[in-house]
TISETOR-182724 format. One record per residue: residue in one letter; y, z, x of N, C-alpha, C in turn. Coordinates in steps of 0.001 Angstrom, whole numbers, plus 524288, in hexadecimal, padded with zeros to 5 digits. Layout:
! TISETOR-182724
ROKOL zaba  n_yy  n_zz  n_xx ca_yy ca_zz ca_xx  c_yy  c_zz  c_xx
ROKOL    A     Y     Z     X     Y     Z     X     Y     Z     X
...
This chain:
! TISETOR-182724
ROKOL zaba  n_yy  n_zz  n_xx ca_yy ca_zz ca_xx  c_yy  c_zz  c_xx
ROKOL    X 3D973 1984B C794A 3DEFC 1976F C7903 3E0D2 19527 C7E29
ROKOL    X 3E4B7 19190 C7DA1 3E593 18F1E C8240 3EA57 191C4 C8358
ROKOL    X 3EBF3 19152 C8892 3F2C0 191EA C89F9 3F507 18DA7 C8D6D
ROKOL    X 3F979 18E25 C8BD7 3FC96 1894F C8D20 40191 18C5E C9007
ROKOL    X 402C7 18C9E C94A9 405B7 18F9A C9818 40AA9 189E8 C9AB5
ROKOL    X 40F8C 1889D C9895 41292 18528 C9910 41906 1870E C9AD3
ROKOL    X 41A6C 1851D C9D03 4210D 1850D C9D50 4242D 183BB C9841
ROKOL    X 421F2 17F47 C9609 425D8 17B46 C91DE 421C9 17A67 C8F3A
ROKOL    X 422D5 17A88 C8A4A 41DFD 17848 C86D5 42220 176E7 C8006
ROKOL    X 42198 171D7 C8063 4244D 16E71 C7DC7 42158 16B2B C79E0
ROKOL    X 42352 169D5 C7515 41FBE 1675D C705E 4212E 16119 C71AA
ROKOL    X 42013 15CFD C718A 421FF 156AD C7226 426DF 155DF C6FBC
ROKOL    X 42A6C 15252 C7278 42F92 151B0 C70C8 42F97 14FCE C6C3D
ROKOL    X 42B76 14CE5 C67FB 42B26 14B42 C628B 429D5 14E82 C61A6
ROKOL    X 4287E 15442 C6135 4284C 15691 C5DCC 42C92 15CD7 C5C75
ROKOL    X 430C4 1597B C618C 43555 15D51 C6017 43370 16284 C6465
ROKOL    X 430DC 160CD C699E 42EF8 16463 C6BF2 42C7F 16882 C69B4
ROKOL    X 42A8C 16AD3 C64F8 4279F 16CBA C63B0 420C5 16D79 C62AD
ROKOL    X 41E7B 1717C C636F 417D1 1720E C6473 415EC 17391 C5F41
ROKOL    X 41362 16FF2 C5F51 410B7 1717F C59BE 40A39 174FB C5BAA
ROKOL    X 40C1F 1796C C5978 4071A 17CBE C5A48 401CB 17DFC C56E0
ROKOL    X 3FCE2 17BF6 C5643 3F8E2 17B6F C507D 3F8BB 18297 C50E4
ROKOL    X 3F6F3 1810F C4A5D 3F760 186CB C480C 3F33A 18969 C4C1C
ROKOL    X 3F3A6 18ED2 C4AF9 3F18E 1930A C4D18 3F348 193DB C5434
ROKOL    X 3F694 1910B C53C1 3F5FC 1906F C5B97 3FCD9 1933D C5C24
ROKOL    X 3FC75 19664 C61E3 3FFDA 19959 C61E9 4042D 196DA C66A5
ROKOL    X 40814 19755 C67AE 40B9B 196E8 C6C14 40FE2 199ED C6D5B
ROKOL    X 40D26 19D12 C7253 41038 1A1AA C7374 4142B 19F7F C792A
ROKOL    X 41738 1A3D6 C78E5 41C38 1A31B C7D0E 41C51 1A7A2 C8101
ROKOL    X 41C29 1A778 C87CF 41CD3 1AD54 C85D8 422AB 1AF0F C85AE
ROKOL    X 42132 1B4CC C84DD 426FF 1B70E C8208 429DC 1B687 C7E17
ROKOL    X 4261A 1B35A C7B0F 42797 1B228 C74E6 423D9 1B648 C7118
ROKOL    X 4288D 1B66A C6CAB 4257D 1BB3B C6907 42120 1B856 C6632
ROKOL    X 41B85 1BA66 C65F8 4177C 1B7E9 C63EC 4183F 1B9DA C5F37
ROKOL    X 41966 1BE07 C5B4B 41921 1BD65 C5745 41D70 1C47B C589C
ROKOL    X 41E21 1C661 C52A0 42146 1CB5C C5336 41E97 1CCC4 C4C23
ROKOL    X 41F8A 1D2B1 C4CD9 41E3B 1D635 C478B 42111 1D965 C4909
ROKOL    X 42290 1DC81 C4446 42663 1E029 C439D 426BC 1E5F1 C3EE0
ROKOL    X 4282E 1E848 C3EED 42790 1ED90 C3A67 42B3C 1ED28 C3A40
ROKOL    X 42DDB 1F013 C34FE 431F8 1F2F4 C33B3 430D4 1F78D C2F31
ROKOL    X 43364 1FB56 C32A9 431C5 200F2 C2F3F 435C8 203C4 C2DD3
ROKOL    X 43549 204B2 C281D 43AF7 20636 C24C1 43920 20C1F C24E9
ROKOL    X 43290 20D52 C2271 4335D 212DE C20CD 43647 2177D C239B
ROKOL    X 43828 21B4B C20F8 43927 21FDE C2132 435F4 22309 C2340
ROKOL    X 434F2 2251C C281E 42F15 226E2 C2A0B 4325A 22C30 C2E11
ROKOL    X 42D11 230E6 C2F29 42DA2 231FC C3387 428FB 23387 C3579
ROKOL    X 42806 233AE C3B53 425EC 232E8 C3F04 42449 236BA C4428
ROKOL    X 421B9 237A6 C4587 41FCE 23CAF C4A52 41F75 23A1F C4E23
ROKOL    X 42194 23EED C52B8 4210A 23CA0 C567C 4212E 24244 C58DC
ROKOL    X 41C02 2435A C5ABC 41B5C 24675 C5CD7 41992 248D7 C6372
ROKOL    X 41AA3 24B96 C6628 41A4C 24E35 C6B50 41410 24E27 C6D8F
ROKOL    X 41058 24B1A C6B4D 40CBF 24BD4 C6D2F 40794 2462E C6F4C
ROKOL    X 40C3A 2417D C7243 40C7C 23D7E C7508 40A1D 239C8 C72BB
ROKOL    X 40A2E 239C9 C6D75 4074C 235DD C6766 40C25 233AA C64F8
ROKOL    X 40D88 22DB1 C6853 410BC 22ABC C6498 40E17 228F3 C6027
ROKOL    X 410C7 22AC7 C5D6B 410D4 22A30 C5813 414DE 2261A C5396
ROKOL    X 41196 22234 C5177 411FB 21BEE C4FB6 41749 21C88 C4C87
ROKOL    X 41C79 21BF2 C4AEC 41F1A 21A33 C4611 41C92 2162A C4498
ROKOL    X 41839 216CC C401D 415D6 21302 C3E11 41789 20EC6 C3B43
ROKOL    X 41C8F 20F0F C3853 4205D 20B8B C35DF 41FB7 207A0 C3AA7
ROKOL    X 41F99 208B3 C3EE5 420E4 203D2 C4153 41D3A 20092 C4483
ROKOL    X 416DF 200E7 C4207 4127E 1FF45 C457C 413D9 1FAFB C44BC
ROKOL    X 41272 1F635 C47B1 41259 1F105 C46CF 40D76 1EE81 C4C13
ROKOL    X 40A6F 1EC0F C4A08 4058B 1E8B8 C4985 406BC 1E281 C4AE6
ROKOL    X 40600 1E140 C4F19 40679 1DB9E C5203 3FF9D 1D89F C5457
ROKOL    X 3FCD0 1D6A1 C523B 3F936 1D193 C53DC 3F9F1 1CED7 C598A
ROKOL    X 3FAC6 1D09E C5C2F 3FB9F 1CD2E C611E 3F89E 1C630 C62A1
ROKOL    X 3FB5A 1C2B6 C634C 3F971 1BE50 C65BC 3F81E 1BCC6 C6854
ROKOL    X 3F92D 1BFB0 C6BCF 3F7AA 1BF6E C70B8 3F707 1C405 C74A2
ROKOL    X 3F1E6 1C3AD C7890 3F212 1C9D9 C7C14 3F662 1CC59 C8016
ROKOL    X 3F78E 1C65A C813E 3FBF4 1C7DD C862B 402D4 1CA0A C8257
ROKOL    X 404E7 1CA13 C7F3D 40819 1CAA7 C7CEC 40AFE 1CE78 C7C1B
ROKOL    X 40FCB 1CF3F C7D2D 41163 1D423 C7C82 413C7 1D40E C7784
ROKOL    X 41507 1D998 C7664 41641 1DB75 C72BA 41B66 1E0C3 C739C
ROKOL    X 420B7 1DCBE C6FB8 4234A 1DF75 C6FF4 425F7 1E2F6 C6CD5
ROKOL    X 426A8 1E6F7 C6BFE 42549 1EB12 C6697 42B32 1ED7A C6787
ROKOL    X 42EBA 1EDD4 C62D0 43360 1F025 C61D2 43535 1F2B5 C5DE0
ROKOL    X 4352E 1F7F1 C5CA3 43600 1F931 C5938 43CAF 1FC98 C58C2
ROKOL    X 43E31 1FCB2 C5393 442E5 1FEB5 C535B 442D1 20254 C4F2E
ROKOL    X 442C3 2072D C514B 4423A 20C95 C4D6C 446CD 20EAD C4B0F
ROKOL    X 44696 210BC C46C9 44B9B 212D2 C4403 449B5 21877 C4326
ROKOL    X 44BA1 21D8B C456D 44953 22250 C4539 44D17 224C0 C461C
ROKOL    X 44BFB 22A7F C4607 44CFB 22E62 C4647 44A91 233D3 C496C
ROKOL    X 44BDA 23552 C4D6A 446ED 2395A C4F6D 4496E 23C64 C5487
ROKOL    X 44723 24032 C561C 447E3 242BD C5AE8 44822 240B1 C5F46
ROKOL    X 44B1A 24178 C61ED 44C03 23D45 C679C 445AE 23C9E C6B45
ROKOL    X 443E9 24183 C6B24 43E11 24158 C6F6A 43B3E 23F4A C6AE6
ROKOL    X 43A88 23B23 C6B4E 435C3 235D1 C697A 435FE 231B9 C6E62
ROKOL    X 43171 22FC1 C6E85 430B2 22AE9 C70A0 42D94 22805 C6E42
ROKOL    X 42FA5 2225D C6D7C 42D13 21E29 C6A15 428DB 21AB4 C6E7B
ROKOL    X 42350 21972 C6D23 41FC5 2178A C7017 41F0D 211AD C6D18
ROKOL    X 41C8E 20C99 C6ECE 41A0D 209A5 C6CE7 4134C 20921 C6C75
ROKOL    X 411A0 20904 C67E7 40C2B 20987 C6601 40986 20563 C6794
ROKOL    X 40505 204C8 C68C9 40046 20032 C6733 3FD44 201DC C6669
ROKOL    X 3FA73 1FFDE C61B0 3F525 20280 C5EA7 3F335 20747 C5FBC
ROKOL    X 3F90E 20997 C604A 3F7DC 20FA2 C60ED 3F7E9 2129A C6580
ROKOL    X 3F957 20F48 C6A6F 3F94D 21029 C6EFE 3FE33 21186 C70C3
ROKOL    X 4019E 2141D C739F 40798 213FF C73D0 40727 21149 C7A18
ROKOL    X 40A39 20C5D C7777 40B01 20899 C7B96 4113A 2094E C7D95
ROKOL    X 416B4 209E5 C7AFA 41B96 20B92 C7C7E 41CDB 20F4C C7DB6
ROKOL    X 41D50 2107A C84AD 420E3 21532 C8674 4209F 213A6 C8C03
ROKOL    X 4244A 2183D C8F5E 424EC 216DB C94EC 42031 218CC C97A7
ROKOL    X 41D93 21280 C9975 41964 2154F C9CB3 41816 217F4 CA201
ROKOL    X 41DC3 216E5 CA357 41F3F 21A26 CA95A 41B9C 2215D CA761
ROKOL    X 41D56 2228C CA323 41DEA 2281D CA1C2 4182F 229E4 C9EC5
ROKOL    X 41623 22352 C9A66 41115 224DE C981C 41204 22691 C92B0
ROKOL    X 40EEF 2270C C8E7C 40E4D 22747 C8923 40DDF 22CB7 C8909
ROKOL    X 41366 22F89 C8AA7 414B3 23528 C8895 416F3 234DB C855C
ROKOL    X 416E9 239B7 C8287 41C73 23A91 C7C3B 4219F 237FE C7ECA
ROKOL    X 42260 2392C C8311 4294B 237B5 C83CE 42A57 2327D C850D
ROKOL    X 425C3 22D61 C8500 425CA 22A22 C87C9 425B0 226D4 C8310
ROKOL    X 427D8 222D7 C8329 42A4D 21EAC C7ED5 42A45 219D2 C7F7B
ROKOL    X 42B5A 215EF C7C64 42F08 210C9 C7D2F 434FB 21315 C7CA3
ROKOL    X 4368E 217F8 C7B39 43C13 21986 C7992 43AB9 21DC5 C7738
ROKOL    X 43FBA 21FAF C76B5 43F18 224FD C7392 4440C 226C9 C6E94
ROKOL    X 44327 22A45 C6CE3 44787 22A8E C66C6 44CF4 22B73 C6A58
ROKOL    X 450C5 228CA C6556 45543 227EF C669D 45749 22D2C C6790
ROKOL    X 45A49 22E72 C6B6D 45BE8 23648 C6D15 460B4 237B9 C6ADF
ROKOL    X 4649C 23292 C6A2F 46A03 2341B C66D3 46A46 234CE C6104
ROKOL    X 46815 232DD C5EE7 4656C 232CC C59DA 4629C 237CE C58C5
ROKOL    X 45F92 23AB9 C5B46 45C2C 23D1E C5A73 45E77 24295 C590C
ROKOL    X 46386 2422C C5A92 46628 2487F C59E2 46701 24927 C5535
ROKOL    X 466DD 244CD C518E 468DD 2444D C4D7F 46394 24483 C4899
ROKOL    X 45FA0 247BE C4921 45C54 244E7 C46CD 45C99 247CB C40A0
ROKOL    X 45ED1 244C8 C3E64 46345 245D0 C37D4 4621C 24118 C37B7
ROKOL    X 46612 23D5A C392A 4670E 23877 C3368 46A1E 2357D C3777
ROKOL    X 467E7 23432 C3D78 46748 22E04 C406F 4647C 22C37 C4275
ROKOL    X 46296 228D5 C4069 45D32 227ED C4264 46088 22316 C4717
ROKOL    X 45B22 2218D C49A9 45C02 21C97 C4E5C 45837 218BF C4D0A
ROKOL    X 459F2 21461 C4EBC 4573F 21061 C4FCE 457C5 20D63 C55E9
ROKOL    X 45060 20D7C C5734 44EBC 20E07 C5C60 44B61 20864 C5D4F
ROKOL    X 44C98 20696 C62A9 4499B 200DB C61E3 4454F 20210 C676E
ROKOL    X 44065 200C8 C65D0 43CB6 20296 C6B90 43807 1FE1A C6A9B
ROKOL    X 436BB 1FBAD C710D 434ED 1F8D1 C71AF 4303F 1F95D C74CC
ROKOL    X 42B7F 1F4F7 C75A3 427A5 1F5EB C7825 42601 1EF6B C793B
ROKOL    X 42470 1EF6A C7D89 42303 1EA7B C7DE6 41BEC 1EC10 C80FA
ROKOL    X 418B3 1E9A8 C7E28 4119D 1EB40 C7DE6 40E7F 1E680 C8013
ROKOL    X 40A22 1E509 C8293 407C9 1E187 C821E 4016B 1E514 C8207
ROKOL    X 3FF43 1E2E2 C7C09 3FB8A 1E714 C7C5D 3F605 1E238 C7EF9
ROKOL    X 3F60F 1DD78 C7F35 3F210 1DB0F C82A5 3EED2 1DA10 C7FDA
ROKOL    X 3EEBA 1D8B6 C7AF8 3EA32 1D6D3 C773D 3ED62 1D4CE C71A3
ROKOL    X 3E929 1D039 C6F61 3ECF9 1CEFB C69BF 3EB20 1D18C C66B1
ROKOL    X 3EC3C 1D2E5 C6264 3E93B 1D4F9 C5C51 3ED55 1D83D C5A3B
ROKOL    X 3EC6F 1DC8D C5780 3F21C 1DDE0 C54A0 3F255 1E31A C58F9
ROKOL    X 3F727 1E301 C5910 3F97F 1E970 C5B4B 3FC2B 1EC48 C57C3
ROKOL    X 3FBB9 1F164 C56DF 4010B 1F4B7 C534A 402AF 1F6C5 C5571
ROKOL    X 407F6 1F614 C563C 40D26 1FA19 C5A91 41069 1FD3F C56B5
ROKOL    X 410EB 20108 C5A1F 41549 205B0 C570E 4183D 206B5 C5B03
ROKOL    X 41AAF 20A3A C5766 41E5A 20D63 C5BB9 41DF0 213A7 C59F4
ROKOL    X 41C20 21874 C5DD6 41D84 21B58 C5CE4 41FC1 220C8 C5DD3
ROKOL    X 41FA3 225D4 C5DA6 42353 227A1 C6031 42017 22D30 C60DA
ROKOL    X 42293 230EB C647F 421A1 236CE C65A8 42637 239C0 C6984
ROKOL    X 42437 23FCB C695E 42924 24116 C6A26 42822 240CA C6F3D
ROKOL    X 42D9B 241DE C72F4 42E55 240D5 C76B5 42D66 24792 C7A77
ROKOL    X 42BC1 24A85 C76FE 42DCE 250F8 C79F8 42A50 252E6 C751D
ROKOL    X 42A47 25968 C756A 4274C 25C51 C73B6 4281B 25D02 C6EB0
ROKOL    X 429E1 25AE0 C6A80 42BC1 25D15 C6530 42974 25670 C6290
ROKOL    X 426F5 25808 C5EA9 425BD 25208 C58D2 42B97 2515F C575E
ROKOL    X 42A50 24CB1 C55D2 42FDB 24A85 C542C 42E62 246C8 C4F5D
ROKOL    X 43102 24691 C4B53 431F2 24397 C48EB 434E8 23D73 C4A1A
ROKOL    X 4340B 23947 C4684 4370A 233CD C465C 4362A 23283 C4185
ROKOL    X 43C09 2321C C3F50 43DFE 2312D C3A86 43DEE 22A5C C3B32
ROKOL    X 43AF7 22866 C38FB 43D48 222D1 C3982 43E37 21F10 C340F
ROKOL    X 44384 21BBC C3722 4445B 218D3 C33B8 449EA 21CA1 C2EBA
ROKOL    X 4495E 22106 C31A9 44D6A 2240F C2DD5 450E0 22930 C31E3
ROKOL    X 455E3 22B9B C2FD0 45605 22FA0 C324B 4533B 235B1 C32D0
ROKOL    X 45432 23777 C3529 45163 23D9B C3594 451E2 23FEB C309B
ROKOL    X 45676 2412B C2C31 45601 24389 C29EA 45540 23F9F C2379
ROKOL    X 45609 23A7F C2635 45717 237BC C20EA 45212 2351F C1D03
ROKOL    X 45280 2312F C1B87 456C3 22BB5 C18CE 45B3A 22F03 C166D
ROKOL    X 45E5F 22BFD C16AB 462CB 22DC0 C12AF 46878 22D30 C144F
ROKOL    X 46BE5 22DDA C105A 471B5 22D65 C11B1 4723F 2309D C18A9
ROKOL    X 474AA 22D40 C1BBC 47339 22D9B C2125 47148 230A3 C25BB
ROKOL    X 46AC3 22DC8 C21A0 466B5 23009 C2508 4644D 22945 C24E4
ROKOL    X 466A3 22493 C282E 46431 220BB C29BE 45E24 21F87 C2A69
ROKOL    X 45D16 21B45 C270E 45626 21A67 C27D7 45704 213D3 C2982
ROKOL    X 45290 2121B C2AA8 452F1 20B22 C2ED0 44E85 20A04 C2D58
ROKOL    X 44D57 2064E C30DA 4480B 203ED C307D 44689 203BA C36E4
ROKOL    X 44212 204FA C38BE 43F66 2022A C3DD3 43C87 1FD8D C3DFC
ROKOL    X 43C4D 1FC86 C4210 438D4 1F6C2 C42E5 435A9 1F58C C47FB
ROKOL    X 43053 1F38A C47B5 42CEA 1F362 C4C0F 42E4B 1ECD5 C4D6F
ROKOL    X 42DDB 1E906 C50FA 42C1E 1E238 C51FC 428CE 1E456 C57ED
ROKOL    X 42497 1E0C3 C5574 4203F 1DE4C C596C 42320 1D9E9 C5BF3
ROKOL    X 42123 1D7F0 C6060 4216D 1D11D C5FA0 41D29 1D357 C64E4
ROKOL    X 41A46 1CD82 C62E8 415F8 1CBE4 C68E6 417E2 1C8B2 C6B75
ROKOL    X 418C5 1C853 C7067 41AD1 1C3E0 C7450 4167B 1C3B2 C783F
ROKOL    X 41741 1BB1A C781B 413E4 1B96B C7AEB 41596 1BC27 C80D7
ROKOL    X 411D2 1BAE5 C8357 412C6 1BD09 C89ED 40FEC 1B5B3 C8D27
């Protein structure tokens, strides 16, 4: 594979400045999205998350990306619709590895990309929240990756996560949603 490292790179003025590229051949930018995948998870589910430093997957929301390239990052966002006890913290997965939390502190129960919403939580009847948490990864190789997101408690007691619905519901107002995972790979 060759590389071509330029300031300006322009197609001939007859052809409307445009590059005609032959099949199979790629042209990356960096900081442009190389490609994006995405989930969306309706079911009605609930979920453990327990005191004993094992994040544990909301599987509704695995999603599976092919990488193009090694150097590439990967930026992972998911937006949860739940219900649950305030001591949770939500981690980001790779093939099983928990790659999202503060690493000042290290891959303890209390350590996160974020943690459950605390105003919400007093209420746990019939309001659920919707939570948006992010991770940005470069795992250093192409082929497929599967990322999750998942969660444990933050303190000494298991906890439940109602997702996608309220604590006590579906039903006349007991609110249910949908969540959603997006990949995208960006060139570097």
């Amino acid at each position: 594979m060759s590389t071509l490292v330029t300031d300006q790179l322009e197609g001939p003025h007859e052809a409307n400045h445009l590059i005609a590229m032959p099949n199979n051949t790629t042209l990356y930018a960096p900081g442009q999205t190389i490609q994006t995948v995405w989930r969306k998870f309706q079911t009605v589910a609930t979920y453990n998350s327990y005191n004993d430093n094992v994040s544990r997957p909301i599987s509704g929301l695995d999603v599976s990306i092919t990488l193009k390239r090694a150097n590439s990052k990967v930026i992972l966002k998911w937006w949860i619709f739940y219900e649950c006890h305030h001591n949770i913290t939500f981690q980001a997965i790779r093939g099983g590895s928990v790659i999202g939390f503060n690493s000042e502190v290290g891959n303890v129960r209390y350590s996160g990309m974020g943690a459950a919403d605390y105003e919400h939580s007093h209420n746990q009847d019939s309001t659920p929240t919707y939570q948006h948490h992010c991770w940005i990864d470069t795992p250093g190789s192409v082929g497929p990756h599967t990322y999750q997101i998942g969660s444990r408690s933050s303190g000494g007691s298991n906890y439940d996560i109602r997702m996608n619905r309220s604590w006590a519901g579906p039903g006349d107002d007991y609110e249910i949603g949908v969540s959603w995972c997006v990949v995208e790979e960006i060139a570097v």
